[in-house]
C-alpha positions as CSV (number, residue, x, y, z in Angstrom):
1,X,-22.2,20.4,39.5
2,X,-25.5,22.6,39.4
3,X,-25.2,26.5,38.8
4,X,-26.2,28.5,41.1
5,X,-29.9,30.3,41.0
6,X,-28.0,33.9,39.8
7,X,-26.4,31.8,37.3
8,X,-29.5,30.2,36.4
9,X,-31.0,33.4,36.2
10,X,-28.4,35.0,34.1
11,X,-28.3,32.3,31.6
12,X,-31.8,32.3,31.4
13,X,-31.6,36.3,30.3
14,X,-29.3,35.8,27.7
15,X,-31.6,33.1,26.2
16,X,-35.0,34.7,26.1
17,X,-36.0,37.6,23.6
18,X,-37.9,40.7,24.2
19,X,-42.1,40.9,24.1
20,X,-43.6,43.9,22.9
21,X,-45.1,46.0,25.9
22,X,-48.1,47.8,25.9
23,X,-48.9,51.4,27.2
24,X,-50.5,50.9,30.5
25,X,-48.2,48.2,31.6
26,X,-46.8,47.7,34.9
27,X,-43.2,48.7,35.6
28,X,-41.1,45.7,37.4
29,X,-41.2,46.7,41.0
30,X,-38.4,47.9,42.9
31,X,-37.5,44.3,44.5
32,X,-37.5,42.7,41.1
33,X,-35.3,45.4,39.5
34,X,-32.7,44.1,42.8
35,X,-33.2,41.1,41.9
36,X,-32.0,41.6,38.1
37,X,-29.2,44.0,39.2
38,X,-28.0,41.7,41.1
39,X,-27.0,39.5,37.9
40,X,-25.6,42.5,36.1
41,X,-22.4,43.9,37.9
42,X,-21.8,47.2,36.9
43,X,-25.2,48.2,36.1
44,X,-27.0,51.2,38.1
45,X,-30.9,51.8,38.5
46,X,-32.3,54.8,39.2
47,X,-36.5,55.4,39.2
48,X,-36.9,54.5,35.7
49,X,-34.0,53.6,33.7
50,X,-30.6,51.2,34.3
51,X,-27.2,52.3,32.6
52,X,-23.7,51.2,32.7
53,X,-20.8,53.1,31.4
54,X,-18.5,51.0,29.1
55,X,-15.0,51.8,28.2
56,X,-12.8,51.5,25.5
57,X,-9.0,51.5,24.4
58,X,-9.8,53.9,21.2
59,X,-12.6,55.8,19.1
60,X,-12.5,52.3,16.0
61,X,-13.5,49.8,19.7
62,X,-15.9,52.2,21.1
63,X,-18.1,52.7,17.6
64,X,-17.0,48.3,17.2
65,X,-19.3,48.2,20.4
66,X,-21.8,50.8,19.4
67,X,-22.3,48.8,16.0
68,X,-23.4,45.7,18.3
69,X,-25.4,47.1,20.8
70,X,-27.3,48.6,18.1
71,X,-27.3,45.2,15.9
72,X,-28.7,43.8,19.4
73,X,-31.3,46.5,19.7
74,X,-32.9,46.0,16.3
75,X,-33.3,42.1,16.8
76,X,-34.6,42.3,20.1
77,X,-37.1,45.9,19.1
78,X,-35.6,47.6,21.7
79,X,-33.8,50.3,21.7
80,X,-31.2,51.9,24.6
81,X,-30.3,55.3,24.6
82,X,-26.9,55.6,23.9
83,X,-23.7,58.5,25.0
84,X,-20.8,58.0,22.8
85,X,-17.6,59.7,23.3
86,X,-14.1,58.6,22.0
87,X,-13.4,56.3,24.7
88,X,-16.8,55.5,26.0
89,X,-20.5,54.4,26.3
90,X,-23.2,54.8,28.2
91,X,-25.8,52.7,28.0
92,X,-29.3,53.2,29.4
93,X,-32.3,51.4,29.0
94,X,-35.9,52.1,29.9
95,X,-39.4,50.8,28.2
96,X,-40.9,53.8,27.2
97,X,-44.7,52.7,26.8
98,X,-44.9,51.6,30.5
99,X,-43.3,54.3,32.3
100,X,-40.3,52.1,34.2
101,X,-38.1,49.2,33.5
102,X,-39.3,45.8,32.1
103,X,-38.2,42.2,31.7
104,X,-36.9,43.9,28.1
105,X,-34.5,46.2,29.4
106,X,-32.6,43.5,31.7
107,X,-32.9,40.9,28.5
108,X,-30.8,43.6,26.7
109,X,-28.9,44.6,29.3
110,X,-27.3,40.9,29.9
111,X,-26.7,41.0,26.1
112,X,-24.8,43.8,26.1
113,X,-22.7,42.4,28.7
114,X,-22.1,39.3,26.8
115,X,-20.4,41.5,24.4
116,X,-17.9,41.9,26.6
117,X,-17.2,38.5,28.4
């Protein structure tokens, strides 16, 4: 049975690794930041950034998930801001040197979500 193209498209996220941008890049447009949210449920987009709020049982599984987003962030060289209370995380991602969201940020995104599954 083939998977479906949101599927496809997810899988494909998972797989691939982040490319360092340049300043003066373009930002993904608005239809292909849709297109990406539509693969990550729970993630929100607002003019420049994505986030999704993650929560926890306790303080030990919050700073658990902390520990791999940040493992993630230093393999893939990029790096989400991050709000840590004792139950929860926000996470946010933007790319910095273009202004917007990137191919990067949903890369990482879908990782971080992987954590989870």
């Amino acid at each position: 049975m083939a998977m479906d193209t949101t599927q496809e498209r997810s899988d494909s996220l998972k797989s691939r690794h982040c490319k360092p941008c340049e300043k003066g890049g373009i930002p993904l447009s608005a239809a292909e930041v849709e297109r990406y949210l539509r693969e990550l449920p729970g993630w929100e987009a607002d003019s420049s950034a994505i986030g999704k709020r993650f929560e926890f049982k306790n303080y030990y599984q919050t700073m658990a998930f902390v520990n791999a987003v940040a493992w993630i962030a230093h393999q893939e060289g990029h790096h989400p801001d991050l709000l840590v209370s004792y139950n929860a995380c926000r996470v946010s991602y933007t790319t910095h040197a273009i202004g917007g969201l990137s191919d990067n940020d949903f890369i990482c995104a879908t990782k971080v979500d992987v954590l989870l599954a």
